[in-house]
Structure formats: structure tokens, C-alpha cells
Kinemage of the C-alpha trace (Angstrom):
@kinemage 1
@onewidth
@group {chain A} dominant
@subgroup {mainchain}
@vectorlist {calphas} color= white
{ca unk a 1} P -10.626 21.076 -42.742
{ca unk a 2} L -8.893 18.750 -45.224
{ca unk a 3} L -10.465 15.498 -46.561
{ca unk a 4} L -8.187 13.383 -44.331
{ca unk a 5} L -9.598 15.465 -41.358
{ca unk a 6} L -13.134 14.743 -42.381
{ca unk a 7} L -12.103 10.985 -41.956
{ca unk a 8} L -10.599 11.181 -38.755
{ca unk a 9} L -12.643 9.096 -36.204
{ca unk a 10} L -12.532 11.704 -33.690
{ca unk a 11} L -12.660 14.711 -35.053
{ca unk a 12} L -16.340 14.735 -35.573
{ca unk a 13} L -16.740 16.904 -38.513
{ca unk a 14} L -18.700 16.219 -41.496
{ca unk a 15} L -20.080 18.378 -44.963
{ca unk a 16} L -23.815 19.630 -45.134
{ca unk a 17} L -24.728 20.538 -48.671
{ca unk a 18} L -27.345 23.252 -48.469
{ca unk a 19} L -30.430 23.339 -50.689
{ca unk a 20} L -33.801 25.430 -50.678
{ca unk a 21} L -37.114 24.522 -51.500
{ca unk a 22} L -39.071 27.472 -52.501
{ca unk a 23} L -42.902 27.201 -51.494
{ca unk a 24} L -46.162 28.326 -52.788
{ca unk a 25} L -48.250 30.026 -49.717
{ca unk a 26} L -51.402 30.581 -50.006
{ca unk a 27} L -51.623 34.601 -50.625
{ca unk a 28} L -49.331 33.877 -53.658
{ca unk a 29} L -45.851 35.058 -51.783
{ca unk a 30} L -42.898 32.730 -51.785
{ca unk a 31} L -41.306 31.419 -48.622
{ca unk a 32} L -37.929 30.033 -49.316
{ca unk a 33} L -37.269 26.750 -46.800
{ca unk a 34} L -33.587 25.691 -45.615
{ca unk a 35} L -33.041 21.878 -45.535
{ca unk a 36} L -29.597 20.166 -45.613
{ca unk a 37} L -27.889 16.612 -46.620
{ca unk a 38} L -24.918 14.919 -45.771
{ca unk a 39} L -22.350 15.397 -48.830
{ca unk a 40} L -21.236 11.861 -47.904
{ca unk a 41} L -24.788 10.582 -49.136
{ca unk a 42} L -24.559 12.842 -52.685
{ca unk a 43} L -23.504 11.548 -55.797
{ca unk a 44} L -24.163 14.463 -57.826
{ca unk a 45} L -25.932 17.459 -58.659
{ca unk a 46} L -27.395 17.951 -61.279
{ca unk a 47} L -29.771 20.200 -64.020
{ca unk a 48} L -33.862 18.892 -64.324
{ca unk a 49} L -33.299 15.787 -66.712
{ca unk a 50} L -35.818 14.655 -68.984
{ca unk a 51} L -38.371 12.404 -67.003
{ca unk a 52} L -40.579 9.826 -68.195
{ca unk a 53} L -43.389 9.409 -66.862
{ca unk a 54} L -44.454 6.085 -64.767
{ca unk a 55} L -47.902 4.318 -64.904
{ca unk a 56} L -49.607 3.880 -61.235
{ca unk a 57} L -48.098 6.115 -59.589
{ca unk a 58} L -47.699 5.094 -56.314
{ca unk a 59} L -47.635 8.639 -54.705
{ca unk a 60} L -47.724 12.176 -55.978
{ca unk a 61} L -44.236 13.425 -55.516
{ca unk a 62} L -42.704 10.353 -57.724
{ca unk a 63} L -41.999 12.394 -61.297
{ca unk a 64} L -40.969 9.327 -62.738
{ca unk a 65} L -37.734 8.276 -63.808
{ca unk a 66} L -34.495 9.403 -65.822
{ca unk a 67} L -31.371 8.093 -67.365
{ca unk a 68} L -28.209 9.077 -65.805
{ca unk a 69} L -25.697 7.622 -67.579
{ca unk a 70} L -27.303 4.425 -68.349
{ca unk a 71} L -29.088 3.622 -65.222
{ca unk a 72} L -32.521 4.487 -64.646
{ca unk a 73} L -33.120 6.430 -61.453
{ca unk a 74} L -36.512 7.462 -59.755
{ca unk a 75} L -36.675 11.097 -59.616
{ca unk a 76} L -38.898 12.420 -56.873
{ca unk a 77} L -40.457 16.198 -56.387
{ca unk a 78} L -39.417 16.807 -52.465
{ca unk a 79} L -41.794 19.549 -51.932
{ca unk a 80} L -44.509 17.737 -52.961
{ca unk a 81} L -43.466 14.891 -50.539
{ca unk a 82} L -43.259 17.262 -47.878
{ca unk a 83} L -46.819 18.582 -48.659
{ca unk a 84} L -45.668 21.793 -50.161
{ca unk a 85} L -46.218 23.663 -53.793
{ca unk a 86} L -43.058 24.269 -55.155
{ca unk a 87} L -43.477 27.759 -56.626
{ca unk a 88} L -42.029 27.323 -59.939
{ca unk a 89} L -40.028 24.203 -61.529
{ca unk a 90} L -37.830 26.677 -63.546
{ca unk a 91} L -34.265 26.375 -63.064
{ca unk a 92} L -34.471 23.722 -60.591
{ca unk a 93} L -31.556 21.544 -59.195
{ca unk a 94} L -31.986 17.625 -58.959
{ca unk a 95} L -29.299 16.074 -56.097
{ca unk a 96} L -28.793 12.515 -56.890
{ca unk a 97} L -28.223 10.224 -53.755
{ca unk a 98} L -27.039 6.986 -52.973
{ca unk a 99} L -27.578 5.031 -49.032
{ca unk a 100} L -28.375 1.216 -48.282
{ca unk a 101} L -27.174 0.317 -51.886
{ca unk a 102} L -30.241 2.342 -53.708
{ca unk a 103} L -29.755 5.781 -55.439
{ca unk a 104} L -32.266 8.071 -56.402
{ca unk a 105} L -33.021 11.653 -57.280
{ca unk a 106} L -35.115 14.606 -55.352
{ca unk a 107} L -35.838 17.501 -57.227
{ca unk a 108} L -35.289 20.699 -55.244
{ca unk a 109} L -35.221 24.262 -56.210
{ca unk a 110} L -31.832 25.534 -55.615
{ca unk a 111} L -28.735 24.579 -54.017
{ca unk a 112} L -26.930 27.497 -52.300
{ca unk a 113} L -23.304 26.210 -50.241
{ca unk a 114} L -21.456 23.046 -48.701
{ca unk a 115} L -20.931 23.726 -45.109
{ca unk a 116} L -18.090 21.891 -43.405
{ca unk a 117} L -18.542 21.694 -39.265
{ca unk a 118} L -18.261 19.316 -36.404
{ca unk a 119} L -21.486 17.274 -35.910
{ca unk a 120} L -21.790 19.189 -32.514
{ca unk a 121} L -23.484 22.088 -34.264
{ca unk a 122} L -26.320 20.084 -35.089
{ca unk a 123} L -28.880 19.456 -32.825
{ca unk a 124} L -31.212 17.018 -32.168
{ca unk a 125} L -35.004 17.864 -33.373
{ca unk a 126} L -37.326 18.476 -30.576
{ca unk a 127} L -40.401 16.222 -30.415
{ca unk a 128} L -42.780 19.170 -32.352
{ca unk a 129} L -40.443 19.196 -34.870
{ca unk a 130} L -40.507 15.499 -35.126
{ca unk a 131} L -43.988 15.303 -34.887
{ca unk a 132} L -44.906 18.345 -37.596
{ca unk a 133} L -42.124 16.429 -39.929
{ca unk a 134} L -43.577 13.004 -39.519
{ca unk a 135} L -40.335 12.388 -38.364
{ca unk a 136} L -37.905 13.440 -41.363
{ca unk a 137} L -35.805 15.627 -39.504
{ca unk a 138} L -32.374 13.894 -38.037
{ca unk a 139} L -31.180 17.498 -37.002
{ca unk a 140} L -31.203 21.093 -37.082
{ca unk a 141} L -28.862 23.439 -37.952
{ca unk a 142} L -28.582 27.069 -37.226
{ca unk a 143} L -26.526 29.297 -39.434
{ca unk a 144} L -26.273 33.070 -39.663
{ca unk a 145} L -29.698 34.253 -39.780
{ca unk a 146} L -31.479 30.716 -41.144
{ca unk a 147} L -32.554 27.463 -39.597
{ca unk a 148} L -31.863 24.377 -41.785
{ca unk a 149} L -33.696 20.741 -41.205
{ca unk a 150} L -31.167 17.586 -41.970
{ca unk a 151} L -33.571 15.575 -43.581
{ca unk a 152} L -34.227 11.746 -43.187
{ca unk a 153} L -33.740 10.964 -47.400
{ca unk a 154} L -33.415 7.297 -46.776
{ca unk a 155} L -36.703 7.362 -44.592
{ca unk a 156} L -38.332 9.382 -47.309
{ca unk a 157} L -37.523 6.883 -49.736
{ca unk a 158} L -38.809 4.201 -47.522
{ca unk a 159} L -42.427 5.544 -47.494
{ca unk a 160} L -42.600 5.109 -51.181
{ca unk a 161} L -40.928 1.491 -51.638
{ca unk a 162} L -42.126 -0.714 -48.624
{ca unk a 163} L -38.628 -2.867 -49.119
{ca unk a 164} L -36.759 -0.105 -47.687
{ca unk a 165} L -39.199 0.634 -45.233
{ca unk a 166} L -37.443 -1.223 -41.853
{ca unk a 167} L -40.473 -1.202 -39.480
{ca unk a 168} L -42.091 -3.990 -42.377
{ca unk a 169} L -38.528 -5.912 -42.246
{ca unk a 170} L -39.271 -9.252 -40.765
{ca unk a 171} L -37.349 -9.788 -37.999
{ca unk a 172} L -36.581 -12.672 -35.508
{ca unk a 173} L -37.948 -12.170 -32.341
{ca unk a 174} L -38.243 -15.343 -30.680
{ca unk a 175} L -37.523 -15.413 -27.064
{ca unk a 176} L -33.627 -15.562 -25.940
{ca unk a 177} L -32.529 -18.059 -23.001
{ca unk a 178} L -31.604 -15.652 -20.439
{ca unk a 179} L -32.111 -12.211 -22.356
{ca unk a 180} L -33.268 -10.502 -19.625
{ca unk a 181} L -30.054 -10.303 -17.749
{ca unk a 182} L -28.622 -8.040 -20.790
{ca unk a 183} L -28.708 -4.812 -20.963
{ca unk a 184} L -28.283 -2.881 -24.531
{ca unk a 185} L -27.888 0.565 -25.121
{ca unk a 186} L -29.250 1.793 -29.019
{ca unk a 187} L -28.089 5.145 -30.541
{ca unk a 188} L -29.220 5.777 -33.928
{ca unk a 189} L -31.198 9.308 -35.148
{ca unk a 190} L -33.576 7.601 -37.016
{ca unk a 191} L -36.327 7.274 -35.007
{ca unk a 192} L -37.450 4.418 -37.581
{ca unk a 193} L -34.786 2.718 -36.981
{ca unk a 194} L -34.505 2.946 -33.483
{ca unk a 195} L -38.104 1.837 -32.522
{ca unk a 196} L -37.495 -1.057 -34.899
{ca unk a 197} L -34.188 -2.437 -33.146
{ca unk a 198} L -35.422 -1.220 -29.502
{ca unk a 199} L -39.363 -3.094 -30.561
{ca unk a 200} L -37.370 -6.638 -31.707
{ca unk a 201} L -35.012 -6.878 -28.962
{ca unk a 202} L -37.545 -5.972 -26.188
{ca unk a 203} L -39.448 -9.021 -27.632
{ca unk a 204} L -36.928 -10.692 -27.310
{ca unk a 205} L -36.109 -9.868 -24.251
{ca unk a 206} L -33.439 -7.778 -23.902
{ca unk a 207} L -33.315 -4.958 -21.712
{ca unk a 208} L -32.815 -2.065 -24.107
{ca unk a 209} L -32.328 1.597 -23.712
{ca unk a 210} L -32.568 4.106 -26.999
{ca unk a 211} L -31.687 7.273 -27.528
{ca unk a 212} L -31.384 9.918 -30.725
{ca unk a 213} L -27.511 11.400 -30.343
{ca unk a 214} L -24.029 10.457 -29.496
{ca unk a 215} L -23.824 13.140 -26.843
{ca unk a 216} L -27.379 11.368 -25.355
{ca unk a 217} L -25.323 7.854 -25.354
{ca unk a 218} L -22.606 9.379 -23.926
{ca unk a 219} L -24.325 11.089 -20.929
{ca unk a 220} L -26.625 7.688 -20.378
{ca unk a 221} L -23.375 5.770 -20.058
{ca unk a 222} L -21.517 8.472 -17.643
{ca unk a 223} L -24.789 8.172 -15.434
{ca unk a 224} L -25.221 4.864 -15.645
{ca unk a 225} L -21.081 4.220 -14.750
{ca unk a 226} L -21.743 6.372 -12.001
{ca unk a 227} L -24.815 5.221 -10.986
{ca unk a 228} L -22.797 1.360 -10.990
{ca unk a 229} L -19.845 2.225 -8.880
{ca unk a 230} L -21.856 3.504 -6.228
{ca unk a 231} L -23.256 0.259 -5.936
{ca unk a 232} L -19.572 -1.187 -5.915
{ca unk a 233} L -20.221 -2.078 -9.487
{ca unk a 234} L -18.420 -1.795 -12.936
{ca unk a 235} L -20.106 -0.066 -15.825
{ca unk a 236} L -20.055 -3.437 -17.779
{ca unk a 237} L -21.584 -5.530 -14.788
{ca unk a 238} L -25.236 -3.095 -15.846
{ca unk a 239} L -24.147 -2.574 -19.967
{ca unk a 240} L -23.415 -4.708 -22.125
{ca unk a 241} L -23.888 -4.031 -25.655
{ca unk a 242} L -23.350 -0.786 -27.046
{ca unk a 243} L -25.178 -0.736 -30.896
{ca unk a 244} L -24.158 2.569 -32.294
{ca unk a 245} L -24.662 4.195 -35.553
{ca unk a 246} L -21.576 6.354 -36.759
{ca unk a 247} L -23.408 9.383 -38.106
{ca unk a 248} L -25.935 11.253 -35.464
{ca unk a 249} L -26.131 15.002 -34.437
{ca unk a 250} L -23.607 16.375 -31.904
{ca unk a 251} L -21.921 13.660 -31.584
{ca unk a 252} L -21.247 10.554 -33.878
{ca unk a 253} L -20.783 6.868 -33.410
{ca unk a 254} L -16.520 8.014 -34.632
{ca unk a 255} L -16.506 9.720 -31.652
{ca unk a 256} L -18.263 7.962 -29.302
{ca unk a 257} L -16.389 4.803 -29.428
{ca unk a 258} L -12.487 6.420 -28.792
{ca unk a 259} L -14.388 7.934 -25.899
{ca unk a 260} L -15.683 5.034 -24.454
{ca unk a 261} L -12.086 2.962 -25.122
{ca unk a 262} L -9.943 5.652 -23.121
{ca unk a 263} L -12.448 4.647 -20.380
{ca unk a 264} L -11.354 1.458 -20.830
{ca unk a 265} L -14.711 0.453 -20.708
{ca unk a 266} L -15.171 -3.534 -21.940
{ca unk a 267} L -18.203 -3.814 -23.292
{ca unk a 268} L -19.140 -4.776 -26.674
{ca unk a 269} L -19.688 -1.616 -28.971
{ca unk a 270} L -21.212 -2.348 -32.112
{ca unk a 271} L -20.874 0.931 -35.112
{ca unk a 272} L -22.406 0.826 -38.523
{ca unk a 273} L -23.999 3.358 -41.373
{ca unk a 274} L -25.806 3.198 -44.011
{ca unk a 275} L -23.707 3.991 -47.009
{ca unk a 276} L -20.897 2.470 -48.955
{ca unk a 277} L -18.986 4.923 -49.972
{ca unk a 278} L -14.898 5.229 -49.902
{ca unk a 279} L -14.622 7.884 -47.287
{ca unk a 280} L -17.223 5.342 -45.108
{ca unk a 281} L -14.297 2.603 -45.854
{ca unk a 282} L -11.895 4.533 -44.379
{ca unk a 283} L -13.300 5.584 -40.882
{ca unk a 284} L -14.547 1.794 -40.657
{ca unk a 285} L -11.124 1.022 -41.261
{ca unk a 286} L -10.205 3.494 -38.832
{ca unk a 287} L -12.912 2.281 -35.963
{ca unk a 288} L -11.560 -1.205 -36.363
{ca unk a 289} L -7.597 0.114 -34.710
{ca unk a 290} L -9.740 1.482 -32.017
{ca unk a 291} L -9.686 -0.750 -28.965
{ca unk a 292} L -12.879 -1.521 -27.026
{ca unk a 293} L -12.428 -4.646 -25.168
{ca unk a 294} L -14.173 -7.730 -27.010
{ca unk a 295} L -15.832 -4.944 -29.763
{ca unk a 296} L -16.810 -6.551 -33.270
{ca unk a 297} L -15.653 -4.948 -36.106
{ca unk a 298} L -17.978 -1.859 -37.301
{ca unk a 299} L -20.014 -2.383 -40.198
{ca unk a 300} L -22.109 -0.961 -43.074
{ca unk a 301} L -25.534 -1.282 -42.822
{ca unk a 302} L -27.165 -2.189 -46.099
């Protein structure tokens, strides 16, 4: 896959860099865990800095802070975070990362390979998973003979600075003149920040309907198209808003929109992400030549 493939609105590929955290167990053994990261989201990575230490500590994983280059950067231990004992801090790898306009670094022990794939091959976490990962896991990822969990970074981030944290964003909920005759389907794979955009336009009140995946959004809108013309209906006389994100497992928001516009479909389809980088640029760029009816340009969340 070359770079210009990667930015292809409907090829749905994307990089995973692969990093392991190595963790403590109780009987003294070592059990080495798989997690992954959107390259997009990666700055750089980099050897254990010197840290300096920060007073009040707001939680135990925050190391402190480091100078890259003349900014300061928050440096966080992610096995702590995750409630782990990292079994030695020797050699360790720190992978610096930038989303919603804030970078900052997580300390891991190794990283191992960049994988390049479409976003098909990774799946949706089940509900345990969610549940036993207090929901930090976007998607899962099987390869070879290992099981790696795409983590939620910027959610991570968001339980130690309450401004990033979107369920405490204040949001406008007053009551809309004749909401409740809209429909509005959500797709995002953060379950953060899909309960907070489902929560504010149910108040309100919107009819909404969230789910986790492209390929989810996709087969709610085949049903519901279906389930439309056999009441003599069009798909966009039951839908209309579409608010999609552009990255989620199996299939993103670049590849759900072209899909929807060969349908011809005329609803509104609203795209954004979270990160500001060039490649982002481009496939927004990209999204924008893609016709959907009355669509507004995609955006970048921030």
C-alpha cells in the first residue's frame, strides 16, 4: 500500500503501530500484552527522556513531564493507567501522540512493527471487553498467533484532564421546535463520545440512533431503506442526518459516505476526526468531491 493509497477515501486501509506492555503477575512471571495505535495519531517514538517530577499528582500513572524539543509534554506510565505493574522500566519506549490539538507521551515497554491493513480487520470490542477495559478499547485485532486491543489514547487522556473529558462538556440542550420529527443516525467508536452526542440530542429531542462501526451504520441504513420502501417510502422520508466519524473498526466514515452517495441517498451526512494532521487534510479534502445530496463539508473535530 503506498501513502496515496492510505489516503484514498475508499480504500479503507489505515497503519497500526504495535507496542507491548510487559506486566508484573503476581507469581513473579511476565505476561507480555499486545495493544495497538493508529500511526496517524503518532508523532514520534522515542527513548525514556528525563522526567521531572510534578507536585499533586493528580493520578498515579502521570510521571511528570519532559522537554521535547522545547515544549513540555506530560509523560504518562500506561500500565499503570491500565492497573498493571510494568515489570521493569529498562529499555522502555515512550510514543509521543498528538489528537484534539493536545500531545502527550505514554510510556510503554517495547514497540515491535507497523501493520498496514484495511480497517475491516478490526473488530469491534464485545461488551466484556468494554466493560473489563472501562471502555478503552475501540477495536481488536487478531494477528498470527496474538490478539491486540486499539486503545482509546484520547479517552485515556480525558480521565486525567477533565477539559478533554466530553461527557463534562457543556452542551446546549434546550428543546428544538419540531425535533421529534428528525431522525439522526450517530457512528462514532468512542463510546464516550457517542453517549454524549446520542444523551444531548435525545434532550433535545431528536430521534437518534447510535452505533460503534461503519459496517453497523451501514447495515442500520440498508434495513432501515428497506424497511421504508416497503412502506412506499424513501430512505430520507425516516433519516435524516447521518453524523459520522471517519475512523471506526471495519469500516470508516471514508468509506461509508461513497457508499451511501452511489445510493444516491440525500440525506445530510456529516464526517469528522479528531486529529489535524496532513494526511487528515487530504481525505477531508477528498470527502468534500464526494457527492451526498445537501452534505456539509466534513470536518475536524477539535
Amino acid at each position: 500500500m503506498s501513502q496515496n493509497s492510505l489516503l484514498n477515501v475508499s480504500n479503507n486501509e489505515l497503519e497500526i503501530i504495535e507496542f507491548i506492555i510487559d506486566e508484573k503477575q503476581p507469581d513473579g512471571s511476565v505476561y507480555s500484552g499486545h495493544y495497538g495505535i493508529n500511526v496517524a495519531k503518532v508523532l514520534e517514538i522515542i527513548r525514556l527522556p528525563n522526567i521531572t517530577s510534578v507536585p499533586s499528582k493528580c493520578d498515579p500513572s502521570v510521571l511528570g513531564t519532559f522537554n521535547l524539543r522545547g515544549k513540555v509534554l506530560p509523560i504518562l506510565n500506561l500500565a499503570a493507567w491500565l492497573g498493571k505493574e510494568m515489570a521493569t522500566e529498562e529499555n522502555t519506549k515512550v510514543i509521543v501522540t498528538e489528537f484534539s490539538g493536545v500531545q502527550a507521551a505514554f510510556m510503554v515497554s517495547s514497540v515491535t512493527s507497523i501493520h498496514r491493513m484495511t480497517w475491516d480487520r478490526i473488530e469491534p470490542p464485545n461488551q466484556y471487553v468494554q466493560t473489563y477495559s472501562r471502555e478503552t478499547i475501540t477495536g481488536v485485532l487478531r494477528i498470527q498467533d496474538r490478539v491486540l486491543f486499539i486503545l482509546d489514547m484520547e479517552k485515556i487522556l480525558a480521565s486525567l484532564d477533565s477539559t478533554l473529558d466530553m461527557s463534562q462538556v457543556e452542551v446546549d440542550t434546550s428543546p428544538v421546535e419540531g425535533a421529534g420529527q428528525f431522525h439522526l443516525l450517530v457512528a462514532d467508536d468512542s463510546s464516550s463520545l457517542r453517549n454524549v452526542m446520542q444523551s444531548s440530542l435525545e434532550k433535545s429531542g431528536f430521534q437518534v440512533t447510535a452505533v460503534g462501526s461503519g459496517r453497523a451504520a451501514w447495515e442500520f441504513l440498508l434495513r432501515t431503506r428497506e424497511e421504508a420502501q416497503a412502506k412506499g417510502k424513501e430512505l430520507t422520508d425516516v433519516l435524516h442526518l447521518i453524523i459520522s466519524d471517519i475512523e471506526m473498526p471495519e469500516w470508516t466514515g471514508t468509506c461509508l459516505r461513497p457508499k451511501y452517495a452511489r445510493r444516491r441517498a440525500s440525506a445530510r451526512c456529516r464526517s469528522f476526526c479528531s486529529r489535524r494532521s496532513s494526511p487528515t487534510r487530504c481525505m477531508i479534502k477528498a470527502l468534500r468531491s464526494v457527492p451526498t445530496g445537501r452534505s456539509p463539508s466534513p470536518t475536524c473535530r477539535a
